[in-house]
VMD Tcl script that draws the C-alpha trace (Angstrom):
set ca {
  {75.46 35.27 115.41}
  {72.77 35.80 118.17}
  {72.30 38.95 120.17}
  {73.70 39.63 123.66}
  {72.25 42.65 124.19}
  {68.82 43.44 125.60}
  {68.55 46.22 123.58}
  {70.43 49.70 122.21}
  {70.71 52.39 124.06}
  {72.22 55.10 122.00}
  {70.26 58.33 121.38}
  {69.81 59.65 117.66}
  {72.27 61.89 116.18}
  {71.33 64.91 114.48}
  {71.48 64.41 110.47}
  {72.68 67.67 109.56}
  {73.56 67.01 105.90}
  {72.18 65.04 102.92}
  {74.04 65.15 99.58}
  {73.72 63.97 96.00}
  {75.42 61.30 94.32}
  {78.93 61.86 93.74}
  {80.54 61.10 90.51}
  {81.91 57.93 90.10}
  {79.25 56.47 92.36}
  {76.48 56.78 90.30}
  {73.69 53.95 89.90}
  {74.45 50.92 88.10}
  {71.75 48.38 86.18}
  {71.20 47.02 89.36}
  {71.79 49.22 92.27}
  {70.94 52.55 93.01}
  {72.36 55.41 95.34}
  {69.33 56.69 96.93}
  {70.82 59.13 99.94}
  {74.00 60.31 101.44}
  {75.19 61.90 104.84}
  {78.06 63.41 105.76}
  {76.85 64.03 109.56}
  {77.78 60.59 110.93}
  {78.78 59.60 114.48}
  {81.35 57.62 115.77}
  {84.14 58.48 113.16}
  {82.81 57.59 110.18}
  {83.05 60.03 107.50}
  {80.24 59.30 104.98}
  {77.10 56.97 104.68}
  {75.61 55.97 101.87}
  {71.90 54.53 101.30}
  {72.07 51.96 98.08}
  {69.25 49.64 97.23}
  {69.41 47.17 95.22}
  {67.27 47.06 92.41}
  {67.49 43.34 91.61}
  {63.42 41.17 91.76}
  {64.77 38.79 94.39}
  {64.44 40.95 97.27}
  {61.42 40.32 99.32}
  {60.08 41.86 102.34}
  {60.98 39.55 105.34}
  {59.59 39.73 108.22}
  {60.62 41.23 111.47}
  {59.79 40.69 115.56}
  {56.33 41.77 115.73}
  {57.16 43.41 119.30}
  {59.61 46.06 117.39}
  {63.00 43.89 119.23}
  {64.12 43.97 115.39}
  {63.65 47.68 114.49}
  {66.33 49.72 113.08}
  {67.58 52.25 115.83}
  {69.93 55.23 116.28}
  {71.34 57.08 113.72}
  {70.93 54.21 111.61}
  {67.09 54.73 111.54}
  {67.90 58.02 109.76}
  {69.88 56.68 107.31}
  {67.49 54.25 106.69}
  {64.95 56.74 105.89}
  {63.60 56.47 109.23}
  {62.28 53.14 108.22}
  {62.15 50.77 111.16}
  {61.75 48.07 109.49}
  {63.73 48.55 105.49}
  {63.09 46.77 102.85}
  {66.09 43.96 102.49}
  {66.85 45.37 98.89}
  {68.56 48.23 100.87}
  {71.73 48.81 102.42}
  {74.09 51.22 104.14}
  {77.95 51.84 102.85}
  {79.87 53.26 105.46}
  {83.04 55.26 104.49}
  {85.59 55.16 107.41}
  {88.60 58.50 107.15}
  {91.27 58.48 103.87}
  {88.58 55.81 102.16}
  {89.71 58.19 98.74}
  {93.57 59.05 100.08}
  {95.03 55.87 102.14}
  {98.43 54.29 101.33}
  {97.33 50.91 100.97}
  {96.09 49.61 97.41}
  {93.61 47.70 98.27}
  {90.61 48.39 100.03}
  {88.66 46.85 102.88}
  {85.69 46.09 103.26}
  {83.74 45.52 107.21}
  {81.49 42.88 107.90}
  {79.54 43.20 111.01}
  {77.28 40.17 112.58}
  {73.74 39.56 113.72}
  {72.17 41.80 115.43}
  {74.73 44.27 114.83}
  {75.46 47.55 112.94}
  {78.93 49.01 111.79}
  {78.61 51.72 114.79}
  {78.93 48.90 117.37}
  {80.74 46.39 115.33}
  {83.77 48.38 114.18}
  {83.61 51.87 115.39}
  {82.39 52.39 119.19}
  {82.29 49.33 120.62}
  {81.19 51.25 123.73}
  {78.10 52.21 121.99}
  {75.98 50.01 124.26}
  {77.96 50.81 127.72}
  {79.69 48.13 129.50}
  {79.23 44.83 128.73}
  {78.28 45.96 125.44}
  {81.35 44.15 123.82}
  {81.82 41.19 125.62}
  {83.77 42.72 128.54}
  {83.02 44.44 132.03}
  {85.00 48.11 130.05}
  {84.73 48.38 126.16}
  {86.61 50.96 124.11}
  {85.18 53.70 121.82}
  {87.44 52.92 118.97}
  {87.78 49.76 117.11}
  {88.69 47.99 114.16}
  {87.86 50.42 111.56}
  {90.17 53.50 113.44}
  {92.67 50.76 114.02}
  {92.56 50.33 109.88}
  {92.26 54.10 108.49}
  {95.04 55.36 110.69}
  {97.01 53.14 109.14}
  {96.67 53.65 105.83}
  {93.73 51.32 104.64}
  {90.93 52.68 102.71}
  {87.88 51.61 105.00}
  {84.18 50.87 104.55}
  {81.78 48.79 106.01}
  {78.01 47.74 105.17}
  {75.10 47.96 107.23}
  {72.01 45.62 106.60}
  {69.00 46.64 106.81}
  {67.67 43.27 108.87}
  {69.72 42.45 111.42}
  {69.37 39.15 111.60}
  {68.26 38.90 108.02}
  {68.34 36.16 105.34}
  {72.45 35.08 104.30}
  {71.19 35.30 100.72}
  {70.39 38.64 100.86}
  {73.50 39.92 103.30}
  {75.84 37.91 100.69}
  {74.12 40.13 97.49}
  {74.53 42.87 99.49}
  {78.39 42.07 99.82}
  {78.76 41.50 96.29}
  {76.96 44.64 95.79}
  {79.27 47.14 98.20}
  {82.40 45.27 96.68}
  {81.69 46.18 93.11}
  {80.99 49.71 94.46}
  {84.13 50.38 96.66}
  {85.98 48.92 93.27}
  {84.23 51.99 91.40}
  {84.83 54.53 93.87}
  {88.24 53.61 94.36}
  {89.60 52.09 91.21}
  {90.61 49.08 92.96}
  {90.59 45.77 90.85}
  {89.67 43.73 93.96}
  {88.40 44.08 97.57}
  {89.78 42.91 101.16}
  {86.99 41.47 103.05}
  {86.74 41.03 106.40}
  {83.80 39.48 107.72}
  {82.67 38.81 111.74}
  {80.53 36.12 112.55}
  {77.42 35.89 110.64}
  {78.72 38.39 108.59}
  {81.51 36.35 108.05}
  {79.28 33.33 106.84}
  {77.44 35.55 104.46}
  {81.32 36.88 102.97}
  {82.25 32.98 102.51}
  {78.79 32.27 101.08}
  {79.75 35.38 98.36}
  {83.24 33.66 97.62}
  {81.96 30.04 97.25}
  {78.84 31.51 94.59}
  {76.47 29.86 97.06}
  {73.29 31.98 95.60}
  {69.34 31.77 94.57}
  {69.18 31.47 90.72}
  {68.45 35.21 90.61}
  {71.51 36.11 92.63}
  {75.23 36.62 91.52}
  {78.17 34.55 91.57}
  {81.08 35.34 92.58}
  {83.04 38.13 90.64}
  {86.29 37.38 91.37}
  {86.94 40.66 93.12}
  {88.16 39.92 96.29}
  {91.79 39.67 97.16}
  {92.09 38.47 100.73}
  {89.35 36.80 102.66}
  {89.42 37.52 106.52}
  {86.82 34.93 108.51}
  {86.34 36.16 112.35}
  {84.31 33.70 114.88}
  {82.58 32.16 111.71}
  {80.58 29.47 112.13}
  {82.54 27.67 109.30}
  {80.93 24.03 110.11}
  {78.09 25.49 111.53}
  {76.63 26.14 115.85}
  {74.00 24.47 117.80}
  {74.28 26.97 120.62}
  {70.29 27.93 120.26}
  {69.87 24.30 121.02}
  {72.23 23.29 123.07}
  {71.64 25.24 125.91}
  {67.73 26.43 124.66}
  {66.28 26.92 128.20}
  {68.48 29.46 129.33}
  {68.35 31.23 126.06}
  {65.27 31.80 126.42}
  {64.91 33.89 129.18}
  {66.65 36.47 127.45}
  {63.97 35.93 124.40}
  {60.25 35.36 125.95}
  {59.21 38.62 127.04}
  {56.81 37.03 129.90}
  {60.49 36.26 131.54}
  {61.56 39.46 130.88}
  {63.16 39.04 128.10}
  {63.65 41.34 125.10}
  {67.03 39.98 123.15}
  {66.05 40.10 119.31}
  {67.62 36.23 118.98}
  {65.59 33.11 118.22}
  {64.32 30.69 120.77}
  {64.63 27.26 119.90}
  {60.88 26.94 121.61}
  {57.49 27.72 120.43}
  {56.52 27.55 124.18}
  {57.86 28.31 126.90}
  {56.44 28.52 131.17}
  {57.07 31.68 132.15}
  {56.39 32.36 136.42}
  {53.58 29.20 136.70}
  {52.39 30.15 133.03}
  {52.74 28.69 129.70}
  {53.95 31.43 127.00}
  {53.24 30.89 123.13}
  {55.63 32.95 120.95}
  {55.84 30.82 117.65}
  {56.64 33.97 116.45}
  {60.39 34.70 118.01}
  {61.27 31.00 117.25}
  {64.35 29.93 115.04}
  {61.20 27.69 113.17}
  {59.41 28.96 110.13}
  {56.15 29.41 111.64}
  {52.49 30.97 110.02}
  {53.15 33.70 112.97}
  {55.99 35.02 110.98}
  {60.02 33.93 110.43}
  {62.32 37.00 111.26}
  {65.09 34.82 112.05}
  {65.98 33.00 108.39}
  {69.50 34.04 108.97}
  {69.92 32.23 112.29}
  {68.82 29.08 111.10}
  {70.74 29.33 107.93}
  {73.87 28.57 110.25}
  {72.47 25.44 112.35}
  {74.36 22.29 112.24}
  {74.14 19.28 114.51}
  {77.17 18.82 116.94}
  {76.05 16.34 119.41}
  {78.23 13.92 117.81}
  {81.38 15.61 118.16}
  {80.67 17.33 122.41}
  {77.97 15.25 124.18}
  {74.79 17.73 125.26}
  {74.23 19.34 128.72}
  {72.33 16.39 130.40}
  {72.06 18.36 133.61}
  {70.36 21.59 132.08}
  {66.75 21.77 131.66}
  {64.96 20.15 128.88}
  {67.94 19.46 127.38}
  {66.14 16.14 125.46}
  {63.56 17.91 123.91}
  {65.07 20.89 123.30}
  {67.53 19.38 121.11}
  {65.31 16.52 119.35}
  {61.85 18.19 119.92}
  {59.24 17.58 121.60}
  {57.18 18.80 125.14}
  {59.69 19.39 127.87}
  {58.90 20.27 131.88}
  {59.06 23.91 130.90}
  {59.63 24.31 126.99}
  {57.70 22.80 123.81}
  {59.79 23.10 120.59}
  {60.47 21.11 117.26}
  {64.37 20.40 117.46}
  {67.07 21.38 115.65}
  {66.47 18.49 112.68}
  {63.16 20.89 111.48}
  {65.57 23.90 112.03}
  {68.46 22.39 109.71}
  {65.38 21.19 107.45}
  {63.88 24.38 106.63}
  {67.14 26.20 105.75}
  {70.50 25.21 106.92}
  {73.04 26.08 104.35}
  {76.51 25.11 106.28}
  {76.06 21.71 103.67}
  {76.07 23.73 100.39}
  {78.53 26.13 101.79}
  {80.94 23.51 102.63}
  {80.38 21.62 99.27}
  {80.85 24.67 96.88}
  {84.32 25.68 98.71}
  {85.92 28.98 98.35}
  {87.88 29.29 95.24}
  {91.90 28.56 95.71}
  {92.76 32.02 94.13}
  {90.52 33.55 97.29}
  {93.61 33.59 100.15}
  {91.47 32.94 102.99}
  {92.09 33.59 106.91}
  {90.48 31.87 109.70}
  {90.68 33.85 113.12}
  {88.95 31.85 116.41}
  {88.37 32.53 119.93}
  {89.10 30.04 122.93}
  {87.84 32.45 126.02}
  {84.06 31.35 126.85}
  {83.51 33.75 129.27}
  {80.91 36.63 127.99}
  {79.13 38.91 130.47}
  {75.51 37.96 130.96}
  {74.77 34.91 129.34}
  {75.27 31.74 129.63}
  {78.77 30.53 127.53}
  {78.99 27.46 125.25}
  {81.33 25.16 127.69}
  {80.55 21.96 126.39}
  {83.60 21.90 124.30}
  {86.67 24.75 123.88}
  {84.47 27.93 122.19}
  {84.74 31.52 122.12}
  {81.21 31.72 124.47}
  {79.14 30.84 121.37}
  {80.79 29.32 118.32}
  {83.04 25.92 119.11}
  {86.63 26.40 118.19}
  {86.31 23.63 115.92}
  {83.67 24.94 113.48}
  {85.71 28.88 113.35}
  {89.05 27.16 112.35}
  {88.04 24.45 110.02}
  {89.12 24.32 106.31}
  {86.70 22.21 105.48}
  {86.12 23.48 102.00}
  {88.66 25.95 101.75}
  {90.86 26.13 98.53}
  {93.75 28.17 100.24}
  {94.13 28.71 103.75}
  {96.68 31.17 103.78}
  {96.39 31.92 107.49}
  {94.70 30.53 110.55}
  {95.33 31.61 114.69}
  {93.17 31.37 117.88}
  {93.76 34.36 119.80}
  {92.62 35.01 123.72}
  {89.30 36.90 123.34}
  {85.93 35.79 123.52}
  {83.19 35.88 120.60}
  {81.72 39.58 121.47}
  {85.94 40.35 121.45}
  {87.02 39.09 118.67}
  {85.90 42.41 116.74}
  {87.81 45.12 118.76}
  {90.21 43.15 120.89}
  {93.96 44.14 120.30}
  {95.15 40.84 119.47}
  {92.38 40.65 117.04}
  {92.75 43.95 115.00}
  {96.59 43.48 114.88}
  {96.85 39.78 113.38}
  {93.89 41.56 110.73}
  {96.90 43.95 109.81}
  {98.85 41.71 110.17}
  {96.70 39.00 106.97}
  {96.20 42.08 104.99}
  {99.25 43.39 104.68}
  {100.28 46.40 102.34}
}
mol new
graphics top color blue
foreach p $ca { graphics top sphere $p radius 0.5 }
foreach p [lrange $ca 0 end-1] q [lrange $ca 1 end] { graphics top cylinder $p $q radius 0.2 }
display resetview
């Protein structure tokens, strides 16, 4: 999902170690184990650098301004590549990932914008507010997992608000590795959020012809805040969005505006280039869009908020210029496919939803009952779901739903032993 934050603000840790493969996690025809650390922050026990080696993977593009750029200690493991190359990835090993209790394995998930520090491990890593609340711990789902027996990872992508094709490879990818590390037949899977989008896209085999269907390797699917039938938040409420997006307004979120153009203190602002639209200034935001669908019909729009005509159906507003969420949906939306291909019945899937609209700095989806960003009634349909073996709405908002208590325990809870 979109970004929150205006930007991170944890300082790099030290890399003091970097390994060779270990046995057992050697390359495979199409991925290969270029680095490892064992000096990793926040918990985590082990990070891995894969890339995979497959001739889809392209070079997208990223925020011009550096909003995009990889940061932290993640920047290290990336090579100290800003900006990676999609083919690669990070695998995250949380405590016991070779000695936990539980059979199966789990695999992490994280969202746009987002890295497996923040997401599962510290979400404290930005300070308050950080996580959706005014306090945030510095534990979270993953310690809430190990210590109780799972065998953890989680993957890191090397866009952040990259291309669901790529993040759903990538999935496939760390699966079939966690099954060869561990010795695990199949995989838990818990995705948040547009992680969780890209996990259902790997279930339902929703691919490019060069990518991989589904391998049948995943034993329980865990959806968090997933925009299952899709969001219009970018457009629904596009004018305040924005000023945490055009840099003239003082913005600096790395999200997409749903404007080319924006007036910015008496002057007009042109920044094609950090819209959700695919633009010749660049389209770092393929991910975003891939999500879009229309919801006017179901909640009526915001007739009191600024622009709130054009910003929806295009056109030149008071303040805004912008093409409308029918181009958006046009040049990528893939909640359609998604929805037609299902998720296989012999994939026990789990549907988890917010109902508290009430994040810290920004301006909540309140048009209908949401958890700030995502309406309730796109993260609990099963539309297109072959077995819904679990669905709840729990008391936490969309930043939340990743660390809250309520959260992590109906997780345990789904997943069992």
């Amino acid at each position: 999902m979109i970004s929150l934050l205006a930007s991170l603000l944890l300082a790099v840790v030290a890399l003091l170690a970097v390994l060779p493969a270990q046995r057992g996690a050697e390359a495979t025809s199409s991925r290969t184990l270029e680095a490892t650390y064992t000096s990793v922050a926040n918990g985590w026990e082990r990070v891995e650098r894969w890339k995979d080696d497959g001739s889809g993977f392209l070079a997208e593009d990223y925020p011009p301004d550096g909003r995009g750029n990889q940061d932290g200690q993640r920047l290290t493991f990336f090579g100290n590549a800003k900006q990676p190359h999609s083919s690669r990835f990070l695998l995250y090993h949380a405590p016991g990932w070779r000695t936990g209790t539980v059979p199966t394995p789990v695999l992490l998930v994280h969202g746009a914008n987002d890295n497996p520090d923040r997401a599962w491990a510290n979400p404290n890593e930005l300070g308050s507010y950080g996580c959706g609340a005014i306090s945030c711990p510095s534990t979270g789902m993953m310690q809430h997992l190990s210590s109780r027996g799972y065998e953890v990872f989680a993957i890191g992508f090397p866009h952040k608000q990259g291309d669901n094709y790529y993040w759903s490879e990538q999935i496939g990818d760390a699966v079939k590795i966690i099954k060869q590390k561990t010795g695990a037949s199949k995989v838990d899977v818990v995705g948040w959020s547009k992680g969780a989008f890209a996990a259902r896209m790997y279930a339902s085999s929703v691919k490019k012809s060069w990518g991989t269907a589904y391998g049948g390797d995943v034993r329980k699917l865990v959806l968090i805040g997933n925009p299952n039938r899709g969001f219009d938040y970018i457009f629904r409420h596009g004018w305040s969005h924005d000023f945490q997006i055009f840099p003239e307004c003082g913005g600096s979120v790395n999200a997409p505006a749903p404007h080319t153009e924006m007036v910015c203190y008496g002057l007009n602002r042109n920044h094609p280039e950090l819209s959700i639209f695919r633009t010749p200034q660049g389209d770092p935001y393929p991910g975003q869009r891939q999500m879009l669908a229309r919801w006017d019909g179901v909640y009526g729009l915001p007739t009191y908020e600024q622009d709130w005509y054009t910003t929806y159906y295009g056109g030149q507003g008071v303040y805004t210029y912008g093409y409308g969420i029918d181009r958006a949906i046009a040049e990528g939306s893939l909640v359609a496919p998604i929805l037609n291909a299902g998720i296989p019945a012999s994939v026990p899937t789990y549907l988890l939803s917010g109902n508290q609209a009430d994040i810290p700095t920004i301006h909540n989806e309140h048009t209908g009952p949401s958890d700030g960003v995502v309406f309730a009634n796109s993260s609990s349909s099963t539309q297109g779901v072959g077995t819904v073996a679990g669905r709840t709405t729990v008391y936490l908002n969309h930043l939340e739903l990743g660390w809250g208590t309520a959260s992590k325990d109906q997780v345990v809870a789904w997943l069992g032993r």
